[in-house]
SEMI-640826 format. One record per residue: x, y, z of N, C-alpha, C in turn; residue in three letters. Coordinates in steps of 0.2 Angstrom, whole numbers, padded with zeros to 4 digits, always signed. Example, Ala and Ser with C-alpha at 12.3 -4.5 7.8 and 13.67 -1.06 7.14 Angstrom:
2
+0066-0028+0039+0062-0022+0039+0066-0016+0039ALA/+0064-0011+0035+0068-0005+0036+0064+0000+0039SER/
This chain:
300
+0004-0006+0000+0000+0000+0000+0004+0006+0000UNK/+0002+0009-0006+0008+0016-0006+0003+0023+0000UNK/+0008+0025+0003+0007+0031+0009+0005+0037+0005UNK/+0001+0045+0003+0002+0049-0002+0008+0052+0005UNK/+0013+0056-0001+0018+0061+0000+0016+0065+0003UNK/+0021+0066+0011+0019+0072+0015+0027+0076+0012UNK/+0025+0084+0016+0029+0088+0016+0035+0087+0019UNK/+0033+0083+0025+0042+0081+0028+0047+0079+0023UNK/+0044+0074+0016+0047+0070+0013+0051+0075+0009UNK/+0050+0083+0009+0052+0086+0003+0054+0092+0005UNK/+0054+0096+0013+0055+0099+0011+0063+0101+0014UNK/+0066+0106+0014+0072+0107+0018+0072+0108+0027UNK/+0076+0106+0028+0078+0107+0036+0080+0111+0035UNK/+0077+0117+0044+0078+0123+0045+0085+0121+0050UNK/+0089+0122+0047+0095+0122+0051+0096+0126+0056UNK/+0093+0133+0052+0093+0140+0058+0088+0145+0056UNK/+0087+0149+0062+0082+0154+0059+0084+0160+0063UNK/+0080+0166+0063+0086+0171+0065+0078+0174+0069UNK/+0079+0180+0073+0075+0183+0077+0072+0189+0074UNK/+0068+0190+0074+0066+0199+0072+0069+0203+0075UNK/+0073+0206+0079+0074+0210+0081+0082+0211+0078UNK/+0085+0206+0075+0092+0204+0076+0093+0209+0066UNK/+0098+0215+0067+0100+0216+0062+0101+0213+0056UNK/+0101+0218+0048+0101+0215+0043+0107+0212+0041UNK/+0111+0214+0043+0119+0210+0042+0120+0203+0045UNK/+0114+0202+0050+0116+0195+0055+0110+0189+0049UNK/+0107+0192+0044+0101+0188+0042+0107+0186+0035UNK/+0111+0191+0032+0113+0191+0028+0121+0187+0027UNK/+0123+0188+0033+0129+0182+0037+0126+0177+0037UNK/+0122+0175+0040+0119+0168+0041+0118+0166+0034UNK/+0112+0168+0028+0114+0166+0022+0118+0164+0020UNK/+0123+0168+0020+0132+0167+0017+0133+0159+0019UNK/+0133+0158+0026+0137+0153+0031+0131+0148+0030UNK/+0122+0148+0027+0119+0141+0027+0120+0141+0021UNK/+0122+0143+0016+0120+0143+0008+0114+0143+0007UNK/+0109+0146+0010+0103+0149+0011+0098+0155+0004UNK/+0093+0154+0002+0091+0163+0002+0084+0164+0005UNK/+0082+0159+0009+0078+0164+0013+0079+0157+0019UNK/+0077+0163+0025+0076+0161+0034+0071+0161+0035UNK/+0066+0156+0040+0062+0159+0043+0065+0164+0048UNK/+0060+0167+0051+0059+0172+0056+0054+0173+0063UNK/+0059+0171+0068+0055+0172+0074+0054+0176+0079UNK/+0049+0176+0083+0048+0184+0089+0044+0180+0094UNK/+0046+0181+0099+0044+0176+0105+0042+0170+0105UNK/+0047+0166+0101+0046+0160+0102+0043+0157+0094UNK/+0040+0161+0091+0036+0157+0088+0036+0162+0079UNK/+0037+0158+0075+0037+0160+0067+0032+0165+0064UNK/+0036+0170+0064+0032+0177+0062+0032+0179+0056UNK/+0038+0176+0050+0038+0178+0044+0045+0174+0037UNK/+0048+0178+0034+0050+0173+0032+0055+0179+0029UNK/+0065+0180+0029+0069+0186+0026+0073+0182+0022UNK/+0072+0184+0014+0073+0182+0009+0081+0187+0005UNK/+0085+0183+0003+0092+0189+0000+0087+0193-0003UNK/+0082+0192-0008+0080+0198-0012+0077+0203-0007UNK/+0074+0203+0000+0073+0207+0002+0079+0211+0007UNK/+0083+0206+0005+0089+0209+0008+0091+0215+0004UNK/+0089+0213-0001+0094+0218-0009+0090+0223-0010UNK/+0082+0223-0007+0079+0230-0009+0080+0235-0004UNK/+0081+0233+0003+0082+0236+0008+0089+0239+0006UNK/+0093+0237+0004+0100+0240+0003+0099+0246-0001UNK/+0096+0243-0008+0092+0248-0011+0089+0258-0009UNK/+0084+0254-0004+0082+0259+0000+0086+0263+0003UNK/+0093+0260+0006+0096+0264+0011+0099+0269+0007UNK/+0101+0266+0002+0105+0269-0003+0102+0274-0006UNK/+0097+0275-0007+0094+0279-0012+0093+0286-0006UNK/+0091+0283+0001+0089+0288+0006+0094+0291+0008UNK/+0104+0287+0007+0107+0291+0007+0109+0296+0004UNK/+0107+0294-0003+0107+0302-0007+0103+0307-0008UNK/+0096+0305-0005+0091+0309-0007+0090+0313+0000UNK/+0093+0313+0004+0095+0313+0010+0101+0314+0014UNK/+0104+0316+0015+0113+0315+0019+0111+0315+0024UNK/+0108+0321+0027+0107+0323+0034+0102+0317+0039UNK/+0098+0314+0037+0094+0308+0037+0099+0302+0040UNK/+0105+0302+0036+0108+0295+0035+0111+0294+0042UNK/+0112+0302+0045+0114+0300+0054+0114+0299+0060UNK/+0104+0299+0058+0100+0299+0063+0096+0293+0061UNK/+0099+0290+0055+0095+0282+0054+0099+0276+0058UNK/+0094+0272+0062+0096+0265+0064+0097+0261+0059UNK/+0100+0255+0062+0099+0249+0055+0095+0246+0055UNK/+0093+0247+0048+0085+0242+0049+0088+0233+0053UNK/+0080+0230+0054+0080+0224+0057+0078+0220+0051UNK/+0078+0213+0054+0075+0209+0051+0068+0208+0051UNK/+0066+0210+0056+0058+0211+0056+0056+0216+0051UNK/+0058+0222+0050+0057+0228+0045+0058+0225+0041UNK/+0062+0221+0038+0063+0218+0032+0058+0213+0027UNK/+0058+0208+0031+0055+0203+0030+0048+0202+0028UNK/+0046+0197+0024+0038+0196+0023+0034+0192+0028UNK/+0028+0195+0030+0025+0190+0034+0021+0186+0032UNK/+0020+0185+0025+0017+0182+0021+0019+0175+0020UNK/+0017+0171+0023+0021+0164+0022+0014+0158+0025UNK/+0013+0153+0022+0010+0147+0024+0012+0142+0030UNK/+0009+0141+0033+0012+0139+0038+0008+0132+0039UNK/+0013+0126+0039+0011+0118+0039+0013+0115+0044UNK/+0009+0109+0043+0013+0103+0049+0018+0099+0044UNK/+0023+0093+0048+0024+0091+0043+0023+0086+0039UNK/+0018+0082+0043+0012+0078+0040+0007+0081+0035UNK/+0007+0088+0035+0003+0090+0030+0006+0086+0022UNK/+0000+0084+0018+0001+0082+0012+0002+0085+0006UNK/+0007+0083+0004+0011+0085+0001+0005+0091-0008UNK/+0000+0086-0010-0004+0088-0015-0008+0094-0012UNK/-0008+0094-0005-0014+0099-0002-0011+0105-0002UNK/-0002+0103+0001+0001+0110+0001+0003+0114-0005UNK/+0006+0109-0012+0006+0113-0017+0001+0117-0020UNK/-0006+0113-0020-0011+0116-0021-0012+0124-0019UNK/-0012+0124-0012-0014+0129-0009-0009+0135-0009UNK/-0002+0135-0010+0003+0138-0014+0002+0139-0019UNK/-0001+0137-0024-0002+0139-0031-0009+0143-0033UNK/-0013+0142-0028-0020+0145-0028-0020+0151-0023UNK/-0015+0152-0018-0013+0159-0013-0007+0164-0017UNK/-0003+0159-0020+0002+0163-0021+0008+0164-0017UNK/+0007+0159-0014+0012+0158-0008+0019+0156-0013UNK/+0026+0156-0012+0032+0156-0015+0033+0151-0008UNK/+0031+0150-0002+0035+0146+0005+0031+0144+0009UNK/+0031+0138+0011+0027+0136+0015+0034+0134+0022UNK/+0032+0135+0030+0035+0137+0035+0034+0130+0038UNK/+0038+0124+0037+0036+0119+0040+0036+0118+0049UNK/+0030+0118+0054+0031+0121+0062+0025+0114+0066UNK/+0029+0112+0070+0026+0108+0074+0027+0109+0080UNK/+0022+0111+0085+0022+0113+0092+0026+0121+0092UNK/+0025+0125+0088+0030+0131+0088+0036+0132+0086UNK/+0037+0125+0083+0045+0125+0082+0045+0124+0075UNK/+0048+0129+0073+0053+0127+0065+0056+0121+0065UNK/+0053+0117+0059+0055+0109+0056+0061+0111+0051UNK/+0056+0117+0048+0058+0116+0038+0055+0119+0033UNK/+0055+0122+0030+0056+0126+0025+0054+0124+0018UNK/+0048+0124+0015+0048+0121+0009+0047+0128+0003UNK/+0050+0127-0001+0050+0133-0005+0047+0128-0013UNK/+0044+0136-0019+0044+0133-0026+0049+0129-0028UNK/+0055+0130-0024+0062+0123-0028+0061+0117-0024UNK/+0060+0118-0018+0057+0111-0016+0052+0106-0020UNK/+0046+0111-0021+0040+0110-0025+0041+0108-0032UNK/+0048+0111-0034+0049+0108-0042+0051+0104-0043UNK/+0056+0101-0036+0061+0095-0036+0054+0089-0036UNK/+0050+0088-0031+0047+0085-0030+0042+0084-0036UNK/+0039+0089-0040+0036+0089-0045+0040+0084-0051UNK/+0049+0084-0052+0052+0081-0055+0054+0075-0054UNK/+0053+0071-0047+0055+0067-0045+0047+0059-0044UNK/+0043+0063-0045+0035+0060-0045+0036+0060-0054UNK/+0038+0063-0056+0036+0064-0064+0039+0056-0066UNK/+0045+0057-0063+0050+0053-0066+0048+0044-0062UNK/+0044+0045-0059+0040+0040-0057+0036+0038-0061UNK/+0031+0041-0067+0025+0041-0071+0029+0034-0075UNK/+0022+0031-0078+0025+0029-0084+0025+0030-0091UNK/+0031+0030-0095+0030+0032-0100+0024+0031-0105UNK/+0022+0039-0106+0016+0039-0110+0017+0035-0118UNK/+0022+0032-0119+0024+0032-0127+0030+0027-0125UNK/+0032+0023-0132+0039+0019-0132+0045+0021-0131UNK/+0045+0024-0123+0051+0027-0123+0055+0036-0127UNK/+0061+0036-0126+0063+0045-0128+0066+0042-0134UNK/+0065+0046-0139+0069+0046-0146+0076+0050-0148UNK/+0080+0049-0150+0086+0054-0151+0084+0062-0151UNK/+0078+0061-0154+0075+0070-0155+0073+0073-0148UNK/+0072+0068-0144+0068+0073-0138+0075+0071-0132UNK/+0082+0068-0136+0087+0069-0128+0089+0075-0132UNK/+0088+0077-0143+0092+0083-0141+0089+0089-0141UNK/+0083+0087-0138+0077+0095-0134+0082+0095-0128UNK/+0081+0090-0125+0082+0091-0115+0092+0093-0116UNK/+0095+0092-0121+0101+0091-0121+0102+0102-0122UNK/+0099+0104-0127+0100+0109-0128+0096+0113-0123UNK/+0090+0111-0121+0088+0116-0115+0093+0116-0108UNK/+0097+0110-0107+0101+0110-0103+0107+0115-0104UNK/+0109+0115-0111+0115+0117-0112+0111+0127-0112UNK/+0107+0130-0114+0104+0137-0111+0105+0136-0104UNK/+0103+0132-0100+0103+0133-0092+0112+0135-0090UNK/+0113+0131-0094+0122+0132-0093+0125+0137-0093UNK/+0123+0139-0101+0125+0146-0102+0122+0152-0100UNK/+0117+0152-0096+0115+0159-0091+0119+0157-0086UNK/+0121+0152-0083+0126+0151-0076+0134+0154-0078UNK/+0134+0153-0086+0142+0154-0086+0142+0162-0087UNK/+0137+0165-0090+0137+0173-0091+0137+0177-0082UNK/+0130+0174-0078+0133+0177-0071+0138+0174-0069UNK/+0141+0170-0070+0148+0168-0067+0154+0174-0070UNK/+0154+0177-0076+0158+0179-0077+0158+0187-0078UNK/+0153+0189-0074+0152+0196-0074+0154+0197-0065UNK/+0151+0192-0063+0155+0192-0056+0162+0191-0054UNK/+0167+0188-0060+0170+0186-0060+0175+0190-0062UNK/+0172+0196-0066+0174+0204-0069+0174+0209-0063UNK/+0168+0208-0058+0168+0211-0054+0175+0211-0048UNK/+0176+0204-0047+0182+0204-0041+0189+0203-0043UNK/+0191+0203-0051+0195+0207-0055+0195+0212-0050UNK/+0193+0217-0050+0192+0224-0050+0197+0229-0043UNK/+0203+0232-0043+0208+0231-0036+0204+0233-0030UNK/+0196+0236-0032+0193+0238-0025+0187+0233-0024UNK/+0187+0226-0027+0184+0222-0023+0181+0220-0019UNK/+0174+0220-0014+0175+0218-0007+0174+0211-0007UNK/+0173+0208-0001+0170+0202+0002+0166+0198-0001UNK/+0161+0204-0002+0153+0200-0004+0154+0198-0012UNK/+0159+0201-0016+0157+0201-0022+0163+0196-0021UNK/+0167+0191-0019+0169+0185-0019+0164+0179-0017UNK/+0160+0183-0012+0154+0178-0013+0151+0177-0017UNK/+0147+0182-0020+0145+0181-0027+0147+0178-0032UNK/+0153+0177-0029+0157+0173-0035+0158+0164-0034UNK/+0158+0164-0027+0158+0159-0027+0149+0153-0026UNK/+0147+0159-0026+0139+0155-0028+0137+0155-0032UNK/+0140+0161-0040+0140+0157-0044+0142+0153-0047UNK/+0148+0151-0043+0151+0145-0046+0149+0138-0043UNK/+0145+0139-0040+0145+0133-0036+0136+0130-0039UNK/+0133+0135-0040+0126+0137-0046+0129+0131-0051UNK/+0134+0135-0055+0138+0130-0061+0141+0126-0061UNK/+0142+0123-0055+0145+0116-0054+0140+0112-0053UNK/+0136+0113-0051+0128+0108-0051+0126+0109-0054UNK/+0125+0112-0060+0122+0112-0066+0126+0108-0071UNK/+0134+0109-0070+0138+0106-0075+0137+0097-0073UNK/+0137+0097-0067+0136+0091-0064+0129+0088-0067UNK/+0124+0089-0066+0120+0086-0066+0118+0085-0074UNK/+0121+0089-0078+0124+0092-0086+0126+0083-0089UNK/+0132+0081-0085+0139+0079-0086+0133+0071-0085UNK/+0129+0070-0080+0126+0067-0078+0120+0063-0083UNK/+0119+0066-0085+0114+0067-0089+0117+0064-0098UNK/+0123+0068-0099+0123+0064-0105+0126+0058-0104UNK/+0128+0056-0099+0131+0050-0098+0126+0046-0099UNK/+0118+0047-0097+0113+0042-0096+0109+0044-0104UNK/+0110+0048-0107+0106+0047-0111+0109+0051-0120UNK/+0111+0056-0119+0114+0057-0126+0120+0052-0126UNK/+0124+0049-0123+0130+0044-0126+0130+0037-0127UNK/+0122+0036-0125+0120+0029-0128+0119+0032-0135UNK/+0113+0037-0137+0111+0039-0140+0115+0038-0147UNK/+0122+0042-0147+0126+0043-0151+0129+0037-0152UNK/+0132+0033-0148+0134+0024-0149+0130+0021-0153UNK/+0122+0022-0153+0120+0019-0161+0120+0022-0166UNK/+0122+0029-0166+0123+0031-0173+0127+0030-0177UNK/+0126+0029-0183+0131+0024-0190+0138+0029-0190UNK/+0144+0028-0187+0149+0032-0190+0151+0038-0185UNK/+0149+0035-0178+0150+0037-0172+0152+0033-0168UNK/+0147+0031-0164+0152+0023-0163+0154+0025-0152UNK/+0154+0019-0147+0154+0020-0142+0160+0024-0139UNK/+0167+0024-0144+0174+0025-0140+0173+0034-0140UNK/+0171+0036-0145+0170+0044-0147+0165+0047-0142UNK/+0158+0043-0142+0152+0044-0134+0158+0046-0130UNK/+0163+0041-0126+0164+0041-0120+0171+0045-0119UNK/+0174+0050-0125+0176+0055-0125+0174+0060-0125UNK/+0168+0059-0126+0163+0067-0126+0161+0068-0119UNK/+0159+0062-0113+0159+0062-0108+0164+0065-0104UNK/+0171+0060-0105+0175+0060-0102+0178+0068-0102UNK/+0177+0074-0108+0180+0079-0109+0175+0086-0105UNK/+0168+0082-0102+0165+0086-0101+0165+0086-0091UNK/+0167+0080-0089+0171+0078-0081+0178+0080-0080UNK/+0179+0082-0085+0185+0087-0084+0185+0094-0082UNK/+0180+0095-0087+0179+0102-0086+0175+0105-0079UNK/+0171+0097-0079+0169+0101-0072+0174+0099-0065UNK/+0178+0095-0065+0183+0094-0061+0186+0101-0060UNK/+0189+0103-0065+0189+0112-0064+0188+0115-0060UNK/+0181+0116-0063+0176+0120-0059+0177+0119-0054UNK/+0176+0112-0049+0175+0111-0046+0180+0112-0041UNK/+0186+0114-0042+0193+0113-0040+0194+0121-0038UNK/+0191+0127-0044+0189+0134-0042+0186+0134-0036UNK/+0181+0131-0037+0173+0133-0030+0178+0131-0024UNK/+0181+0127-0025+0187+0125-0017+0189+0128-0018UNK/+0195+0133-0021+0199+0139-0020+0195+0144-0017UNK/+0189+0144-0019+0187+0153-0017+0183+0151-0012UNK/+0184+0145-0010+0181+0143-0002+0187+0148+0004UNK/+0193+0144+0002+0200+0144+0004+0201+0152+0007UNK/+0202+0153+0012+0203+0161+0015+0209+0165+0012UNK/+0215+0159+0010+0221+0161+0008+0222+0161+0002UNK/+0217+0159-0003+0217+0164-0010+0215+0169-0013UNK/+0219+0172-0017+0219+0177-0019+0214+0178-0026UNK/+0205+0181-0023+0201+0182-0027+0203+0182-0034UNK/+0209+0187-0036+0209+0192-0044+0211+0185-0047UNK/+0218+0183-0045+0219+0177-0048+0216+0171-0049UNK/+0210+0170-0044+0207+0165-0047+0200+0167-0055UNK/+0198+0174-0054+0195+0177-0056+0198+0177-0065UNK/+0206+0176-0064+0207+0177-0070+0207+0168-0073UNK/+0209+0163-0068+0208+0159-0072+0202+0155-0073UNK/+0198+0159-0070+0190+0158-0071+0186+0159-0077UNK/+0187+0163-0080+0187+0169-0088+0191+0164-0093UNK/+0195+0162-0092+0198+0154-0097+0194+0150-0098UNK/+0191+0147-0090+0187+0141-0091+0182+0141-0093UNK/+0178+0148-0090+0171+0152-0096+0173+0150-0102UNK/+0178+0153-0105+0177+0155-0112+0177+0146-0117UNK/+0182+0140-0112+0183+0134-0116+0177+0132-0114UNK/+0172+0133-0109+0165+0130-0110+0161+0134-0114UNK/+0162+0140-0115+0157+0141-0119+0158+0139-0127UNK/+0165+0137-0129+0167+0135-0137+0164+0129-0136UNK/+0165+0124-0132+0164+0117-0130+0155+0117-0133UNK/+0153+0123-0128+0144+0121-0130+0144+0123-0136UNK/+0146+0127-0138+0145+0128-0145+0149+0123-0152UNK/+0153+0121-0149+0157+0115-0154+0152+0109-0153UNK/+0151+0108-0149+0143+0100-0148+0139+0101-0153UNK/+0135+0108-0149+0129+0109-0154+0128+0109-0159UNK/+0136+0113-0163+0135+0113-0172+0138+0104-0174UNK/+0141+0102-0170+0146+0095-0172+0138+0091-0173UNK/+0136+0088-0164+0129+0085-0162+0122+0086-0162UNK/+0122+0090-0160+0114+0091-0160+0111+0096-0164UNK/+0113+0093-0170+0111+0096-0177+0105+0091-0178UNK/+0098+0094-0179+0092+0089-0182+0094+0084-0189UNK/+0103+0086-0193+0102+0078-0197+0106+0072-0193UNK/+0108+0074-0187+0112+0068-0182+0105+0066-0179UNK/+0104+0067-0175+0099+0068-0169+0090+0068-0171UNK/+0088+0061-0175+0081+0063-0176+0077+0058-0172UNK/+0070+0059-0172+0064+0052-0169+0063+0049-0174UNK/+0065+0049-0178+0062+0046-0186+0068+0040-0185UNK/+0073+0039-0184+0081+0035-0185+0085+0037-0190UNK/+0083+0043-0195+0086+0044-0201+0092+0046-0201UNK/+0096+0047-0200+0101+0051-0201+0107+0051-0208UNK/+0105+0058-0208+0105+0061-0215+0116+0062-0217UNK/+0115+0065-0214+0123+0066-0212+0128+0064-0204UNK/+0133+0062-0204+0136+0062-0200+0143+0065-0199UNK/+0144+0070-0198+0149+0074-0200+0152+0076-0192UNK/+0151+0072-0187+0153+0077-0179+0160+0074-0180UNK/+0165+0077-0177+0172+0078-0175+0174+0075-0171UNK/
């Protein structure tokens, strides 16, 4: 007898939540230190709301605008709190709540996070990325409506993939221009290392992916053949090996941002040839059809 799917099964542990009263600097370190973007928030014990980075960034905003529309103001201003900040618009579940009842109810409120809370206390955190994981994870449970994926539909998911890529390698490397820059701070090192770490789980999951379904794919095609598959793989776990090698450097307190920033602009630039060398070699519609036809074979 199968159970329906509660919220505990999906959603994230609150490892921490921060207080209403406690400054925006203590909401926006904590982020940093859970790899978080948004907190619950508490006030006498009990969950009042919910401080997300982007409300971190409009508040900034604000302070900034007030400082120049304003100077004399900026001396007599306190810092904002987290309670000032934050939304109190949040759903608030047990974590036995069922899983269909709470996406429903998020989708028909409008709700972005449901506050997972038993006896007062913060469980867990379920957000839309929770809700999508789960939504991909039930899916991939379904049974195929039709005899299986054709070459044509790994090379949709292959190139949708590879645009998700290329927005991670563009913010990577604008961030990447930023701590370049000799008056650099802090934050814009984080920024950099989050979005490398964005890219490394995407290249991952990337690397993953063709290994289970484009390098079969290409093994049957006439004049391709399994050995070249498993250099397409093999060149693509390299690259994230890199990456991966980066994201640990700008973990490391004792390296030096600018130099990693320059060899990060290299890596960009050979991934972005790389994606574009595939797509025109591979995932051309006369390699890659549902028909079996393949008209020409000319990948490299």
């Amino acid at each position: 007898m199968r159970y329906p799917s509660v919220i505990a099964d999906y959603m994230r542990e609150a490892s921490c939540s921060i207080e209403a009263h406690e400054p925006l600097r203590s909401a926006e370190r904590l982020m940093e230190e859970q790899h978080v973007r948004e907190l619950p928030v508490c006030q006498n014990g009990r969950c009042c709301g919910v401080i997300r980075q982007a409300d971190l960034r409009l508040a900034a905003r604000n302070r900034d605008y007030d400082a120049e529309a304003r100077p004399r103001a900026r001396e007599r201003r306190t810092e904002a709190t987290v309670g000032e900040a934050m939304s109190d618009e949040f759903y608030p579940v047990m974590p036995t709540a069922p899983l269909a009842h709470v996406v429903r109810t998020m989708a028909a409120h409008g709700y972005h996070y449901a506050v997972v809370i038993e006896r007062d206390e913060v469980k867990g955190i379920f957000t839309t990325t929770q809700a999508l994981g789960a939504l991909s994870e039930l899916l991939e449970q379904q049974p195929d409506t039709r005899d299986g994926i054709g070459p044509g539909d790994i090379r949709a998911v292959i190139l949708t993939e590879h645009s998700h890529v290329r927005s991670l390698l563009e913010r990577a490397r604008a961030a990447a221009s930023a701590v370049r820059e000799p008056a650099a701070e802090e934050s814009e090192v984080y920024r950099l290392r989050h979005a490398m770490e964005r890219l490394l789980s995407a290249m991952s999951a990337h690397v993953d992916l063709e290994d289970r379904a484009l390098a079969p794919a290409l093994t049957a095609l006439p004049g391709y053949g399994k050995e070249r598959a498993e250099q397409l793989v093999l060149e693509h776990r390299r690259q994230t090996s890199e990456t991966r090698d980066i994201v640990q450097a700008l973990a490391a307190p004792d390296q030096a941002g600018p130099v990693l920033a320059s060899k990060l602009q290299d890596l960009i630039d050979r991934l972005e040839t790389g994606l574009s060398d595939e797509e025109a070699l591979l995932l051309n519609l006369d390699l890659l059809r549902n028909d079996g036809i393949v008209t020409e074979c000319n990948a490299g």
